[in-house]
C-alpha positions as CSV (number, residue, x, y, z in Angstrom):
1,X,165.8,94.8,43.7
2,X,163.2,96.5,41.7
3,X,159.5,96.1,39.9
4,X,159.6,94.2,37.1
5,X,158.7,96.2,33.9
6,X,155.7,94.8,32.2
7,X,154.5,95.4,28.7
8,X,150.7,95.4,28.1
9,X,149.4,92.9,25.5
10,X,146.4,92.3,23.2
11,X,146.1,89.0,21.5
12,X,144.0,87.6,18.7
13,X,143.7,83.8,18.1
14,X,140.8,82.3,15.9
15,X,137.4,81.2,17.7
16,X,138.3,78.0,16.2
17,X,141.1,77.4,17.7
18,X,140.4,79.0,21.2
19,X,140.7,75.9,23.6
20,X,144.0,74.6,21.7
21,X,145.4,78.5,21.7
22,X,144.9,78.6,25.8
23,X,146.4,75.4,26.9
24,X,149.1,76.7,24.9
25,X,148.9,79.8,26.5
26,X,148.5,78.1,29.9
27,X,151.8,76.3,29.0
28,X,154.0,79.2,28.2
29,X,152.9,80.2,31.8
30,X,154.0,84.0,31.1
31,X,150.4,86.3,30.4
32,X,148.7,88.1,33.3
33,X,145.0,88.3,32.5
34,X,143.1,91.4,32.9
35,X,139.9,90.6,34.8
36,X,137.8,88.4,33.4
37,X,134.1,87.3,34.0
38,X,133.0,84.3,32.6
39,X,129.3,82.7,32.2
40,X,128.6,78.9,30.8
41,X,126.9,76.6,31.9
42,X,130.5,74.3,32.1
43,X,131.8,77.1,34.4
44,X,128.8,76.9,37.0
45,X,129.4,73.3,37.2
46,X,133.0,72.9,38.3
47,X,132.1,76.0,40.8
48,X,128.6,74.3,42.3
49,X,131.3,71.3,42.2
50,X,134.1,72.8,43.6
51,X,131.8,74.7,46.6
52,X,130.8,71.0,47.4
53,X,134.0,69.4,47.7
54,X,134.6,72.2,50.3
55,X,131.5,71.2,52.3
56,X,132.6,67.8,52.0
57,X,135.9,68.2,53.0
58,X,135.0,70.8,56.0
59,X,132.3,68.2,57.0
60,X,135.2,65.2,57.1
61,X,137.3,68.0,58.9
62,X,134.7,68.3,61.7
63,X,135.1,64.7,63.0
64,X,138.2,64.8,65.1
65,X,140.2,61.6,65.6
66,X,143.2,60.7,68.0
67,X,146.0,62.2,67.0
68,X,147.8,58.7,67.5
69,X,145.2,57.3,64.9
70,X,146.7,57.0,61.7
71,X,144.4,56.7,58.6
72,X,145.8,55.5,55.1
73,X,144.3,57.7,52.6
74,X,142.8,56.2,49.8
75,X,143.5,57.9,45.9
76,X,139.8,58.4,44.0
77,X,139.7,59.8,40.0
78,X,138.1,63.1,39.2
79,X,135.0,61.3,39.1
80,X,135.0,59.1,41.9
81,X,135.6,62.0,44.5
82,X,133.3,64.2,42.7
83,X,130.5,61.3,44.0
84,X,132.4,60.5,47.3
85,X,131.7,64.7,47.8
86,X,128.0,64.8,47.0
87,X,127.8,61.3,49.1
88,X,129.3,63.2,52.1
89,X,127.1,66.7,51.8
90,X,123.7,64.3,51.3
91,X,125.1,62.6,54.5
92,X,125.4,65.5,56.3
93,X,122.5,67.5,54.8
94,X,119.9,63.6,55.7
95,X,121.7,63.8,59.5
96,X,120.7,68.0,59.7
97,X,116.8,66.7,58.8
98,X,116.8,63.5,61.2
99,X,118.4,66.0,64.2
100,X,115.4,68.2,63.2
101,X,112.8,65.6,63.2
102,X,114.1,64.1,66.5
103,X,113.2,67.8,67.8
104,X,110.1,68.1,66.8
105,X,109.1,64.1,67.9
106,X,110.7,65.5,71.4
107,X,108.9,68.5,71.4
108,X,105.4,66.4,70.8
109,X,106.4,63.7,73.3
110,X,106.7,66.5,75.9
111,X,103.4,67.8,75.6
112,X,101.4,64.4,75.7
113,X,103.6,63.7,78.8
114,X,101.2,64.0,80.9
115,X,98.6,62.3,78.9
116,X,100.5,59.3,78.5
117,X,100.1,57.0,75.4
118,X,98.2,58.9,72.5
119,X,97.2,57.2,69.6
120,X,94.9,59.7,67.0
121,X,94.3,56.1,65.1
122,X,92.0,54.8,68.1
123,X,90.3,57.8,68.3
124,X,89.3,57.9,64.6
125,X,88.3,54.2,65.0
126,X,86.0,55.4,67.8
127,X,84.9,58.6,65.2
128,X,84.1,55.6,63.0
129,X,81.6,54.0,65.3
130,X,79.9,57.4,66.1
131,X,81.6,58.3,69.1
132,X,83.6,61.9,68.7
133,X,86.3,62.4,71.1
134,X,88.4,65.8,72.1
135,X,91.5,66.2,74.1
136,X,91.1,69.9,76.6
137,X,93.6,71.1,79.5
138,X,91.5,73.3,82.0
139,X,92.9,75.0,85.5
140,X,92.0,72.3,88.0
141,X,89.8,74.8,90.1
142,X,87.8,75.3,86.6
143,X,86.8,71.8,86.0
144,X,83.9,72.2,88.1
145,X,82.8,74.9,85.8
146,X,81.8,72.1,83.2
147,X,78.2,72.3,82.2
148,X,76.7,68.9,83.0
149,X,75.2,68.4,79.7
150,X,78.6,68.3,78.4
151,X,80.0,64.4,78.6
152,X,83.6,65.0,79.9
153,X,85.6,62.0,81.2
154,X,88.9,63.3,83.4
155,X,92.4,62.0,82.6
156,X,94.0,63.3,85.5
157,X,94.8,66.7,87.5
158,X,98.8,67.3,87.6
159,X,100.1,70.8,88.3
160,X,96.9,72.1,88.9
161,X,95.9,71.2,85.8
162,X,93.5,69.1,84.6
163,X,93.2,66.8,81.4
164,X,89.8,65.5,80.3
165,X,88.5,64.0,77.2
166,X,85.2,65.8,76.1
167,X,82.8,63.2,74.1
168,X,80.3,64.2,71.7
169,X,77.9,61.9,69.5
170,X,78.7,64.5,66.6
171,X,81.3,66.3,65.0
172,X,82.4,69.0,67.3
173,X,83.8,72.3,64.8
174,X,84.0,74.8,67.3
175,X,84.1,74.7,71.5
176,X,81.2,73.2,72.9
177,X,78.5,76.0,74.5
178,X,79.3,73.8,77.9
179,X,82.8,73.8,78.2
180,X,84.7,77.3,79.9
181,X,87.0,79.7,78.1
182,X,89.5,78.7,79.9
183,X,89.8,75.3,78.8
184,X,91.5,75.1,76.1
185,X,92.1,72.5,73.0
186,X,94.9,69.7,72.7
187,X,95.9,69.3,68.7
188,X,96.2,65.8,68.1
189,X,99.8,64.2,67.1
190,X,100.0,63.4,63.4
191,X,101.3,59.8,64.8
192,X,101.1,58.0,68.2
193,X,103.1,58.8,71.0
194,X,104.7,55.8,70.6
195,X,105.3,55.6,66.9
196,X,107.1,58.9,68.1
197,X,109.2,57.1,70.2
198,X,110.2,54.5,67.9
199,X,110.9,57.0,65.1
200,X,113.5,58.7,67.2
201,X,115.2,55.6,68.3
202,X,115.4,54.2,64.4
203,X,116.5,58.5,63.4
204,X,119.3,57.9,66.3
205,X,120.6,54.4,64.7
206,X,120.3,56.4,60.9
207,X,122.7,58.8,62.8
208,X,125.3,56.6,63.9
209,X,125.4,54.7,61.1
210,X,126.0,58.1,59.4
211,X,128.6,59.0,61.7
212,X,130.4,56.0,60.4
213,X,130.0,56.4,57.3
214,X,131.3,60.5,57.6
215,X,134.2,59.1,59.7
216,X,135.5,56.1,56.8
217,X,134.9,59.2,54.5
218,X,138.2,60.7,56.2
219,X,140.0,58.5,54.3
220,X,139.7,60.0,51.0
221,X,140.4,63.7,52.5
222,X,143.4,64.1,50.0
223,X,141.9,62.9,47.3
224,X,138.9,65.6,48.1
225,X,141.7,68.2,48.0
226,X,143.4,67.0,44.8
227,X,140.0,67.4,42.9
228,X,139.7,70.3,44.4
229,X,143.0,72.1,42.8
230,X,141.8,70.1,39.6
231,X,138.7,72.1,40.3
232,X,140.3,75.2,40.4
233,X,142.0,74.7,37.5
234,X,139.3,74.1,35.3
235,X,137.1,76.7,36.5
236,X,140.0,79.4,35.9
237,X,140.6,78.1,32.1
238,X,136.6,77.8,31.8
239,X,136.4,81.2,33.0
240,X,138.8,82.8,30.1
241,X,137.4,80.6,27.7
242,X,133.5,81.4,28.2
243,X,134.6,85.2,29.1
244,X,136.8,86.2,25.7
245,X,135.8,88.6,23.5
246,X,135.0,87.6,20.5
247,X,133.9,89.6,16.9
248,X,130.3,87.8,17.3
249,X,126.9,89.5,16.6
250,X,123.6,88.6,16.6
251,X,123.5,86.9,12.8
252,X,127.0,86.5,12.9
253,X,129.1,83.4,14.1
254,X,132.6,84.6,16.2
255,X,136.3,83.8,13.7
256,X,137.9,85.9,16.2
257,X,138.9,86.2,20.1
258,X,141.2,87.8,21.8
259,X,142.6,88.6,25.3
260,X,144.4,91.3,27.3
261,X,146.9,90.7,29.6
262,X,150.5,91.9,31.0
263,X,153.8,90.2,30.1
264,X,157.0,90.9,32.1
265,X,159.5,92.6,29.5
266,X,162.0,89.6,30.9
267,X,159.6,87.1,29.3
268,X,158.5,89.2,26.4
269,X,160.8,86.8,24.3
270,X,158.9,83.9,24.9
271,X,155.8,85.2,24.9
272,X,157.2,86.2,21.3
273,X,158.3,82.9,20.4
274,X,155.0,81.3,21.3
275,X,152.4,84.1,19.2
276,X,154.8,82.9,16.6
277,X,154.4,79.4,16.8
278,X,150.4,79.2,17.4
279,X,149.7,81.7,14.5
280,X,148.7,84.6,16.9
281,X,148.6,88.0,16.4
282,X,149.4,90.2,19.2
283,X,150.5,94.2,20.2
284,X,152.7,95.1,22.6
285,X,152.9,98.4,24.4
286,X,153.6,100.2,27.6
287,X,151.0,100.2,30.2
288,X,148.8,103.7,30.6
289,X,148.8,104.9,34.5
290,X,145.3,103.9,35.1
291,X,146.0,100.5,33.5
292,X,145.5,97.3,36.5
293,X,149.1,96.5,36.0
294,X,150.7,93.5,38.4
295,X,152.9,93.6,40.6
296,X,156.1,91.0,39.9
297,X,159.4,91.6,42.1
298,X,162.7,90.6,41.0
299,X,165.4,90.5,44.2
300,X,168.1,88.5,45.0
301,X,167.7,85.1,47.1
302,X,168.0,86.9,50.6
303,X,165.6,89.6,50.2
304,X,163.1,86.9,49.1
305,X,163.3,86.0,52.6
306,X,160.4,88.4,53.3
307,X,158.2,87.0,50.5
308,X,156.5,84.2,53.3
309,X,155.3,87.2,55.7
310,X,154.3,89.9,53.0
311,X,152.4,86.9,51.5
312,X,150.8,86.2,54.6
313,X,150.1,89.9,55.3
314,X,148.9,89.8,51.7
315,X,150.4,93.0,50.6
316,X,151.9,94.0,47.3
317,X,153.0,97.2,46.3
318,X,151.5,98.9,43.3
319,X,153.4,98.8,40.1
320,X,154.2,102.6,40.4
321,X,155.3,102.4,43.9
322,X,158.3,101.3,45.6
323,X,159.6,97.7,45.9
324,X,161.1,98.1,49.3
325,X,161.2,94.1,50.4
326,X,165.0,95.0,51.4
327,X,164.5,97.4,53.8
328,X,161.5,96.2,54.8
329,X,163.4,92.9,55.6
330,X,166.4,94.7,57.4
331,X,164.1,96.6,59.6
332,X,161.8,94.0,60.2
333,X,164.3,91.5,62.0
334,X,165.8,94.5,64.0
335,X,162.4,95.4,65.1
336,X,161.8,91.7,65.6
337,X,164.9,91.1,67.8
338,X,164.1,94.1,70.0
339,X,161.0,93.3,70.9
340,X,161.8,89.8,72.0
341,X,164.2,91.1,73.3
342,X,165.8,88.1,74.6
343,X,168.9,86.1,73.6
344,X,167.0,82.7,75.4
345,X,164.1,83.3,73.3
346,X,166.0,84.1,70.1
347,X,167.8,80.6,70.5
348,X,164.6,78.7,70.9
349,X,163.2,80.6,67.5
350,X,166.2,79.8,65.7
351,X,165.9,75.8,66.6
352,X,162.0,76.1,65.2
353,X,163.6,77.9,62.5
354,X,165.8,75.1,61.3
355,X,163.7,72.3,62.3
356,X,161.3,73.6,59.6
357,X,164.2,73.7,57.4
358,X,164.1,69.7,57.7
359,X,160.4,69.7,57.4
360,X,158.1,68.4,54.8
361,X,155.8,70.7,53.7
362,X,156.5,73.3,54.5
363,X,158.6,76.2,52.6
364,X,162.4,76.5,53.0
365,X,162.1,79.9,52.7
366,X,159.6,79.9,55.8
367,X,162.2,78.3,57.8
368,X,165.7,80.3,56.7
369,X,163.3,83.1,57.5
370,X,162.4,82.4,61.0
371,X,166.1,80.7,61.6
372,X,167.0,84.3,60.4
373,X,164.9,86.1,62.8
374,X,166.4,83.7,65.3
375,X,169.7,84.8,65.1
376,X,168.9,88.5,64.8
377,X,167.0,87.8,68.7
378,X,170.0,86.3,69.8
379,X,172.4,89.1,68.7
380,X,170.2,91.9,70.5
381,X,169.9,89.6,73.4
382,X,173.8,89.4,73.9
383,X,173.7,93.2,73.3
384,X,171.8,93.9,76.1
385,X,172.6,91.0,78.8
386,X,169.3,89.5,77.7
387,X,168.7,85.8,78.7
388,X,165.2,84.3,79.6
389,X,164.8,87.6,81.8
390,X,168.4,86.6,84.1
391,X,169.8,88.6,86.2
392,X,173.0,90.1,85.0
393,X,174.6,88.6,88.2
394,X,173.2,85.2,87.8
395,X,174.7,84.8,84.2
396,X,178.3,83.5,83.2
397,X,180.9,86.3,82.9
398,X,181.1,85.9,79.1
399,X,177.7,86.8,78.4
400,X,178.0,89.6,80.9
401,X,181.0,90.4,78.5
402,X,179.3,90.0,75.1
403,X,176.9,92.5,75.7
404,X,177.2,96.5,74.3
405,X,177.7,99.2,77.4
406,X,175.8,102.1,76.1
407,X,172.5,99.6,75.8
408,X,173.4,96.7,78.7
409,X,172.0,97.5,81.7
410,X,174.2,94.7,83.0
411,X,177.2,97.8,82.7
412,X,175.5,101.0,82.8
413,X,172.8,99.9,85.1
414,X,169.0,99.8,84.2
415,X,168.2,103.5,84.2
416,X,170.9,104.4,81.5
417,X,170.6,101.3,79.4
418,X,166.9,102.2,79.0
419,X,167.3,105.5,78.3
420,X,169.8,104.7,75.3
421,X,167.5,101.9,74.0
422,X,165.0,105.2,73.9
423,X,167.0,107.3,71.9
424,X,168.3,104.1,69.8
425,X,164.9,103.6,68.7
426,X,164.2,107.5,67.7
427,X,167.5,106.7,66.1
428,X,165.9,103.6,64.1
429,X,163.2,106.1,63.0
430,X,164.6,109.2,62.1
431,X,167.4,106.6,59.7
432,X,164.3,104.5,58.0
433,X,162.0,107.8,57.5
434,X,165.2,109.2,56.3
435,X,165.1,106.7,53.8
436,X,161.8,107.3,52.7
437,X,162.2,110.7,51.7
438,X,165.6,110.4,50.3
439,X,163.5,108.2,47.7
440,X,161.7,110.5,47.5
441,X,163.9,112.9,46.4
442,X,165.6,110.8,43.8
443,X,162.1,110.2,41.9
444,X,161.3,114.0,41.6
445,X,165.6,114.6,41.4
446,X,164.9,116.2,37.8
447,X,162.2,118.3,39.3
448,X,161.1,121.5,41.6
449,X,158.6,118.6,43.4
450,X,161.9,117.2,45.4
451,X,162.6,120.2,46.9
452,X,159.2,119.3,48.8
453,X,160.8,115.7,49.9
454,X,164.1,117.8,51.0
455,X,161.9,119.6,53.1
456,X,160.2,116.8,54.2
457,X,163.6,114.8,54.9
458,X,164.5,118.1,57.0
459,X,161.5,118.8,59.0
460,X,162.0,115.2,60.0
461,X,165.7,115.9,61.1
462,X,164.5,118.9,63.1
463,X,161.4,117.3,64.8
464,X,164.1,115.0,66.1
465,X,165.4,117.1,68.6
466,X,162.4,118.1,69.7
467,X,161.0,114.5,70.3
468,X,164.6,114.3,72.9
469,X,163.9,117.3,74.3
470,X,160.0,116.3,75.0
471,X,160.7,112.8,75.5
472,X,164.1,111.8,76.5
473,X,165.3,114.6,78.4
474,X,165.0,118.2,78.5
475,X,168.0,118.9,80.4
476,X,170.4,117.6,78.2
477,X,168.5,118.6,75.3
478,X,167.2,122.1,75.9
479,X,164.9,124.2,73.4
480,X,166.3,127.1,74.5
481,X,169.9,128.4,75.5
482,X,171.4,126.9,78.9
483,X,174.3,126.0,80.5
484,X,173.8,122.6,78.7
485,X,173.4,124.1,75.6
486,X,175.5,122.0,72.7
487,X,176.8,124.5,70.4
488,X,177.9,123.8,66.7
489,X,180.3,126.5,65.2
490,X,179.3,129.1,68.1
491,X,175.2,128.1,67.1
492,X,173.4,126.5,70.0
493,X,172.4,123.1,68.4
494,X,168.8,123.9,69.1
495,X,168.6,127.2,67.2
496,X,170.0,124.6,64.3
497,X,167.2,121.9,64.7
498,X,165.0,124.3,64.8
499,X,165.6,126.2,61.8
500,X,166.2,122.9,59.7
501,X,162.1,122.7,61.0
502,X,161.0,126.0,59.9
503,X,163.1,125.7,56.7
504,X,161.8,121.7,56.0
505,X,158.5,123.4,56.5
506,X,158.6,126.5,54.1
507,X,160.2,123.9,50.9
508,X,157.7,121.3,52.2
509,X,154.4,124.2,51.9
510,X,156.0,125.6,48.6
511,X,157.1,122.3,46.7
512,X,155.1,119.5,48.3
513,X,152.3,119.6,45.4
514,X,154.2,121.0,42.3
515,X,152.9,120.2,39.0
516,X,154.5,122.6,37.2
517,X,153.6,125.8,38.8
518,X,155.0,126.5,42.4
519,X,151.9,129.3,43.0
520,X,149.4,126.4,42.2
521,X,151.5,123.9,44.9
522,X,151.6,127.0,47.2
523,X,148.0,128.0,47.1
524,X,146.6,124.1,47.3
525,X,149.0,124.2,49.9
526,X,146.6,126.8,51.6
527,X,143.8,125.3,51.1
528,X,144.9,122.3,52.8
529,X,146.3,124.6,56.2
530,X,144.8,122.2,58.5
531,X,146.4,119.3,57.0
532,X,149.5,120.5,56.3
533,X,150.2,121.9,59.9
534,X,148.5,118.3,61.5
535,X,151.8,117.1,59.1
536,X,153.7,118.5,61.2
537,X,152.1,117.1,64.5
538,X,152.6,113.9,62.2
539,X,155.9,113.9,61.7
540,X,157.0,114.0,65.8
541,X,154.1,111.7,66.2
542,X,155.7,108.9,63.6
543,X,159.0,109.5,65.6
544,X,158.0,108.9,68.7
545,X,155.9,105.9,67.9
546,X,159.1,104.1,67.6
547,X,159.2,104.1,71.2
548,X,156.9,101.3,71.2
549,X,159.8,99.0,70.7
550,X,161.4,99.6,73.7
551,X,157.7,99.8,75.4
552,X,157.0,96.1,74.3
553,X,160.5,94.3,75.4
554,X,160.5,96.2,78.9
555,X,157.0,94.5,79.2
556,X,158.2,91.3,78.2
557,X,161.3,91.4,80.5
558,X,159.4,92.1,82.9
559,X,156.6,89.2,82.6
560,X,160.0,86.7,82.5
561,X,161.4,88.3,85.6
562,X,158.1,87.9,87.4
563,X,157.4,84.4,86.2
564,X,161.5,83.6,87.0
565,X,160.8,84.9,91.0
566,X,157.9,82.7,90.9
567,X,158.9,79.7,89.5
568,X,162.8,80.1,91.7
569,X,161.8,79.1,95.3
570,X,160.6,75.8,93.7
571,X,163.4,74.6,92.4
572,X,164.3,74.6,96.4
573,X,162.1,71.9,97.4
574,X,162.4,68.5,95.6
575,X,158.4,67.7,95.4
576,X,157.8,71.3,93.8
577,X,160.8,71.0,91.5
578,X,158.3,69.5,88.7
579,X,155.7,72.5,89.4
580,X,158.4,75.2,88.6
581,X,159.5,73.7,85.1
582,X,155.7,73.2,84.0
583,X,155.5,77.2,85.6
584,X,158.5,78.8,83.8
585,X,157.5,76.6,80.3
586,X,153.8,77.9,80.4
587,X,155.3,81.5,81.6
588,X,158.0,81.4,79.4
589,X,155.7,80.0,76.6
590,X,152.8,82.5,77.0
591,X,155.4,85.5,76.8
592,X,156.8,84.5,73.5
593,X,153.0,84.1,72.5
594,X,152.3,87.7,73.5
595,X,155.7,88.9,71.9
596,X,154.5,87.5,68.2
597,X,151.2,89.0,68.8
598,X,153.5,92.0,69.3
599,X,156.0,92.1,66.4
600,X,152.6,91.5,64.4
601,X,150.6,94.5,65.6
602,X,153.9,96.7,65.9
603,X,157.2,95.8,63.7
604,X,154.7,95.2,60.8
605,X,153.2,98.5,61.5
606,X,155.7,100.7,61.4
607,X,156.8,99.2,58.1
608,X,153.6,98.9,56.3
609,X,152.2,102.2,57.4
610,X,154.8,104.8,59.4
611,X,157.5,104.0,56.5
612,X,155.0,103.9,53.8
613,X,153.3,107.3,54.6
614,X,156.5,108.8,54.4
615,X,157.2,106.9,51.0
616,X,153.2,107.8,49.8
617,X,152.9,103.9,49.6
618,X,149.6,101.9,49.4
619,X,150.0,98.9,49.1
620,X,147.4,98.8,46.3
621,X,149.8,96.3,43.9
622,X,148.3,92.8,42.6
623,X,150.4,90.1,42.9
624,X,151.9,89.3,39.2
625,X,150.1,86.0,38.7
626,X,149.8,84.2,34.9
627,X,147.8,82.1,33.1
628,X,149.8,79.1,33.7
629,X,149.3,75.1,34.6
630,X,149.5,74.6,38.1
């Protein structure tokens, strides 16, 4: 369970023989590329090519169809579904611009709607023969305003408006000397109203048959997406093969090109046995600490487990940080199962879990995982009497039986059972910070810099009494001396916790940023006061935010009590028998919802940032990914 080693390469091939020398590359599937940024005129191609294949197919997508509807997909060549694409965005694109011109028709129609048919062709025919004619709109109480002089014939007078036609023996530039300010001009249509008309109807039936056409087009959806991988795959060898750097100059034709990259030391061997083969000459050294080096993890097949959710939380760690997919995975299905926090639930996960076992598709990992997580639900469940939010009374003696007194409120009662899930989960927190500064401590073992973890690590044992005192209970846990003082060897216990503080504290100040001279760590230790006491503040802060997964399942019980007393006098009454399943589903159902939105926001937090502050993680790694055919 570690990070692969890698070994940092430079390779020189001939100009030459650059494409043949990178599908061989490609094949031996083993070279991580240092960023490249390519530029031909090939490479803008298969990207203006492979951004409209995802047009197309997001346009295809858009048309929704029955889910009983099956449609047979039909296979196209590279060719063929780089034409079916273009076809599909020209559809689109041609249905955008008749939508538009159907506005703008409507927009016209509506303001000769009270003129009624307008045709600018009759009027020019009358503008032919010497008789000018202009369209106005006036206030109806300002017609009479007219001059008479002025020839005016009136359309009509709706709204208090009126609508005349002004007629003039000339050519009229500007507003007659006769006619108000308030009337005001009516721009002619560039057709008639009811060419208008009948170009809408004929853009409507270009619409529908384009609809059609869109909707066959969902036929050929898989072939869209195999050209598009094929896309992908050309533009990422175009992209090395246009960005390589080659021994060119301006009068001077390239021999040479070469490449940098990252090899696992694992696959050093064939990397080897490849340069040797293909006449290339390479070096091999180990990577500097500002080098981008990947990230490639090497565990065994159930810590891989994990792999599905880190992927889709898309973190990696960085090459010189910790691979901690183990714990990580161990505390995430604890975390998982507690706030569920239901045996019912866990059984329903782990069914979904093995039915995407059986699945095609979709990952087998994906499904051991959640069949995992499954099971992990169902063993805190039992532990605490936990089933679909029963009461203890209501359930069958042996789960009563199964479940662990110190957490089970079904034998210690509510009260106590709550209070020991508190001081479980402070438990969880002080063992997996623990384990962050323990690893600490074994990086620096050869140096003063892990006395600063050990201090750490014990400030972090110390704040722990503190957070029962403040949080669980102050009686039982005093600061001071009392009558419920615990003593160890004749010491009060909190005398103990909280010199393990002050003493975690002065190796944390002294050691904390050694680098080879303790005054230097000590005064850059002073400079950063504020910080370094807020550490403290951080530290009970981190511990106590483990509470949260007791918080979240005593929120979830309590939504499936509350939908269980709804849903229970139902299942009294025959006729509302069918109301209380479809009640204690959708209840049921929407409290499992809320729970993954919980593990999401709060069992991937407290690994991904309360654990990795303590291990100085973040997650800054790229994923180990080579040159290879897909």
């Amino acid at each position: 369970m570690a990070i692969v080693k890698m070994k940092k390469v430079s390779m020189v091939i001939l100009n030459s023989d650059k494409e043949n020398s990178l599908k061989q590359l490609r094949k031996a599937g083993v070279l991580h590329l240092e960023a490249i940024e390519g530029n031909s005129v090939e490479l803008t191609a298969f990207r203006e090519s492979s951004a409209e294949t995802d047009k197309a197919v997001s346009i295809i997508d858009e048309v929704k169809v029955d889910k009983k509807t099956k449609i047979s997909q039909v296979k196209l060549d590279k060719e063929e579904a780089k034409l079916k694409a273009k076809q599909i965005v020209e559809f689109s694109e041609r249905k955008k611009s008749l939508y538009d011109a159907i506005n703008s028709n409507t927009q016209e129609l509506a303001r000769f709607e009270k003129w009624g048919k307008v045709d600018p062709a009759q009027l020019e025919a009358f503008a032919e023969k010497g008789i000018y004619l202009y369209l106005y709109e006036i206030p109806a109480e300002k017609y009479s305003l007219i001059a008479e002089d002025c020839k005016t014939i009136l359309v009509n007078t709706i709204n208090k408006t009126a609508r005349f036609v002004h007629v003039s023996e000339t050519p009229v530039e500007e507003r007659p000397e006769g006619i108000p300010a308030e009337a005001f001009a009516v721009p002619l249509p560039e057709v008639s109203t009811d060419k208008l008309l009948e170009n809408n109807r004929l853009s409507r039936q270009e619409i529908e048959h384009i609809d059609k056409e869109i909707f066959d087009s969902k036929k050929y959806r898989d072939a869209l997406l195999a050209y598009k991988k094929s896309l992908l795959v050309d533009i990422e060898f175009e992209n090395v093969y246009s960005g390589m750097e080659t021994d060119a100059t301006e009068n001077v034709e390239a021999k040479l090109a070469w490449l940098t990259g990252y090899v696992p030391v694992d696959s050093m061997e064939t990397f080897k046995k490849v340069c040797a083969e293909n006449g290339w000459a390479y070096v091999a050294s180990d990577p500097c600490e500002d080098d981008p080096v990947p990230t490639k993890l090497k565990n065994n097949p159930i810590v891989r487990l994990i792999y599905p959710l880190t992927s889709f939380l898309d973190v990696t760690p960085g090459y010189n940080e910790y691979d901690i997919s183990s714990w990580f995975l161990l505390f995430f299905c604890l975390f998982f199962a507690m706030i569920f926090g239901d045996g019912g639930y866990g059984a329903l996960i782990t069914l979904a879990g093995i039915a995407l076992l059986f699945k095609r598709g979709i990952s087998k990992s994906l499904g051991a995982f959640v069949t995992l997580l499954g099971l992990c639900t169902i063993g805190w469940g039992a532990a605490t009497c936990t089933w679909f939010g029963m009461a203890a009374e209501k359930l069958p003696s042996s789960l009563v039986d199964l479940s662990i007194a110190p957490i089970s409120a079904a034998k210690v009662g509510s009260d106590v059972a709550n209070t020991n899930q508190k001081i479980f989960c402070f438990v969880l927190a002080i063992i997996q910070l623990s384990v962050a500064h323990i690893k600490g401590i074994f990086r620096n073992i050869r140096g003063p810099k892990a006395l600063g973890d050990l201090g750490a690590l014990l400030q972090l044992w110390g704040m722990f009494y503190v957070v029962m005192n403040m949080v669980v209970d102050a009686f039982k846990y005093p600061l001071g001396i009392t009558p419920q003082t615990i003593y160890v060897a004749s010491v009060p216990l909190s005398y103990i916790a909280l010199g393990v503080l002050g003493i975690g504290f002065a190796l944390n100040f002294t050691f904390a940023n050694y680098n080879g001279s303790v005054k230097d760590s000590v005064l850059e230790s002073c400079k950063n006061i504020i910080s370094v006491l807020l550490g403290i503040v951080n530290v009970f802060s981190d511990i106590v935010s483990y509470i949260r997964l007791w918080a979240v399942a005593l929120a979830g019980a309590a939504i499936s009590n509350t939908v269980n007393t709804m849903a229970g006098p139902m299942f009294g009454k025959l006729y509302l028998l069918i109301f209380g399943v479809v009640l204690l589903c959708f209840g049921h159902g929407l409290n499992m919802i809320l729970n993954l939105l919980s593990v999401i926001v709060h069992g991937v937090r407290l690994n991904t940032l309360e654990f990795s502050q303590h291990l100085g993680m973040s997650w800054s790694g790229t994923k180990y990914s080579p040159f290879s055919e897909k």
